[in-house]
N, C-alpha and C positions, 0 to 999 in steps of 0.2 A: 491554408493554401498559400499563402504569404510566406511563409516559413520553409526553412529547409530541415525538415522533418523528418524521422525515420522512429517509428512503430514497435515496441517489442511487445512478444504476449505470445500465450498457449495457441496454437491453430484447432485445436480440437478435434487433431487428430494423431493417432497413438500409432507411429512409425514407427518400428525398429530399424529398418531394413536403410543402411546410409546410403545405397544409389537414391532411392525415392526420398530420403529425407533432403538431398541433394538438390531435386528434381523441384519437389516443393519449396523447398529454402531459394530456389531461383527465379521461380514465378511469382512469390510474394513480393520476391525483393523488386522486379521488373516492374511490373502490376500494381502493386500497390503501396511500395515503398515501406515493405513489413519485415522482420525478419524474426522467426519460428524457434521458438523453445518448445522440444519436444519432451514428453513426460512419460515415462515408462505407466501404461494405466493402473496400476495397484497404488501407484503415491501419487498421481492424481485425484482417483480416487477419495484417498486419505486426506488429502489437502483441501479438494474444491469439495467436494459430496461431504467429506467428513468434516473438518476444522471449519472451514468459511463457513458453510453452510448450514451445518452442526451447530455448530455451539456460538460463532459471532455472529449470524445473520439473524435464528432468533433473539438474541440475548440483547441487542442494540435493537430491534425491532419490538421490544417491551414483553416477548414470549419467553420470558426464562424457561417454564416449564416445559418444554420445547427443547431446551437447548441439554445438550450433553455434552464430556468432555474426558477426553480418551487419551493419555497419554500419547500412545502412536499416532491418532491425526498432530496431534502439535508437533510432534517429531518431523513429519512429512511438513509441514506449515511453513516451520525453520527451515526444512533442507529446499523447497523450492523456494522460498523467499531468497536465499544464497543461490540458486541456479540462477535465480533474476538478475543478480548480483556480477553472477559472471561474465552472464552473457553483455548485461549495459559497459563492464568494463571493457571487453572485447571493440566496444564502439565509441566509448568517451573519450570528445576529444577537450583538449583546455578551450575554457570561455562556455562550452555547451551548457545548458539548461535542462533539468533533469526529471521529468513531468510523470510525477508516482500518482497511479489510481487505486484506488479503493480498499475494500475488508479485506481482499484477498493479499495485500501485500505490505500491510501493517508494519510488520520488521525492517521491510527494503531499505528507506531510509537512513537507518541508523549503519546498514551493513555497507551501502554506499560513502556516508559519510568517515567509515574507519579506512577505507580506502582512496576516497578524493576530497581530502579535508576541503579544499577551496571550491568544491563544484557548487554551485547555484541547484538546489535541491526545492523543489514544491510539494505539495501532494495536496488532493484533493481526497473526501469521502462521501461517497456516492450516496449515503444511505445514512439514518440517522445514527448521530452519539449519544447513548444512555444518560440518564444520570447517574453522579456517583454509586447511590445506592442497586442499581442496577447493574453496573458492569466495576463494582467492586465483585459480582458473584462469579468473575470470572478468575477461575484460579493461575494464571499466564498474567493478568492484567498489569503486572508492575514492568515486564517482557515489552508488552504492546506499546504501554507510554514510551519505555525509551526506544522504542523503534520510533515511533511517530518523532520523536524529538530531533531526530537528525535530520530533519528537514529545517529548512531555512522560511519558510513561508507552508505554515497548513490553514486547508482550507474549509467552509462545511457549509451547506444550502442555506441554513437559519442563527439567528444567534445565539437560539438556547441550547440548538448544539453542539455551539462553539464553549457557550457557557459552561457547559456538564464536564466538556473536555478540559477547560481550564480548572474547573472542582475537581477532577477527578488528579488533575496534575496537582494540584498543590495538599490535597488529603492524601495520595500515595507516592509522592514523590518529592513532595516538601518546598514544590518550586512553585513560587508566588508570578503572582501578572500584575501590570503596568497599562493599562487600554489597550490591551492583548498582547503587547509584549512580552516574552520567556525568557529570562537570561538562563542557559546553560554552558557553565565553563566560559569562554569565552567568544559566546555565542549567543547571539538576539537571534527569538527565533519569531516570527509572529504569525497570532492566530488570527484569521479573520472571518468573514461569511461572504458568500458570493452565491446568491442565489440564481437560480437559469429563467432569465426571462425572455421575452419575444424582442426577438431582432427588426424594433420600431421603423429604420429606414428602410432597409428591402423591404 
């Protein structure tokens, strides 16, 4: 609330029609300081119900068996992770800070980064990092690291998995750590944990 902040993300609902995406795109922005990436529902679909929730949300959640993996959702996975892409471009200004959430936007990062080499780039992951031997079985996986790496500071609830995610960098990607430090190219990246705890003074 300190901050001068503005929102991006799916509204969760499937507008074609651009007076009413208009309509909505003005009330968020008013209201709650949001602004709407709208998703035609067959590649939403294929994105959040297919890729995210498919094959990453079990597979990091230790249910491989569970998980499946379809060409067309990752197709759909990359082209909205690029829709995210556009649209923050659309709003980045220099000096901003650039605050990526979770499974669903994996790639973001690195697609950011090929366009705002100097932007201040985070992310956080909502939900657990595998160990190696767990989400080597994802066949994207060499994909996701280097999306994750164009960030400047990633983040994760625990340490071990922060841990898995630094094993899993340096067994498919060859890139060693430092007390969570990444050098990629010419770039420190670091990994840390930040877990959610009770806000002690209020």
């Amino acid at each position: 609330e300190e901050m001068d902040m503005l929102w991006l993300g799916v509204p969760g609902i499937h507008e074609d029609n651009p007076e009413q995406q208009a309509k909505i795109s003005k009330r968020l922005s008013d209201e709650f300081g949001s602004v709407p990436i709208f998703l035609p529902r067959k590649q939403f679909n294929l994105y959040y119900n297919g890729f995210s929730n498919g094959s990453i949300w079990p597979l990091f959640h230790y249910f491989p068996q569970y998980a499946h993996y379809d060409h067309e959702e990752w197709q759909a996975y990359q082209d909205v992770n690029a829709r995210f892409c556009e649209k923050v471009l659309e709003f980045a200004l220099p000096g901003d800070t650039i605050w990526v959430h979770d499974y669903h936007l994996l790639l973001l990062p690195a697609m950011l980064r090929e366009s705002l080499p100097d932007a201040a780039i985070g992310f956080f992951l909502h939900i657990p990092f595998p160990s190696y031997e767990i989400f080597r079985m994802l066949p994207w996986r060499a994909e996701i690291l280097k999306g994750l790496t164009g960030a400047d500071l990633i983040g994760f609830h625990t340490y071990d998995y922060a841990r898995h995610f630094l094993s899993s960098l340096l067994r498919i990607e060859g890139l060693e750590q430092d007390f969570g430090r990444v050098t990629v190219g010419d770039r420190s990246i670091k990994v840390d944990t930040f877990p959610l705890g009770v806000d002690i003074n209020r």
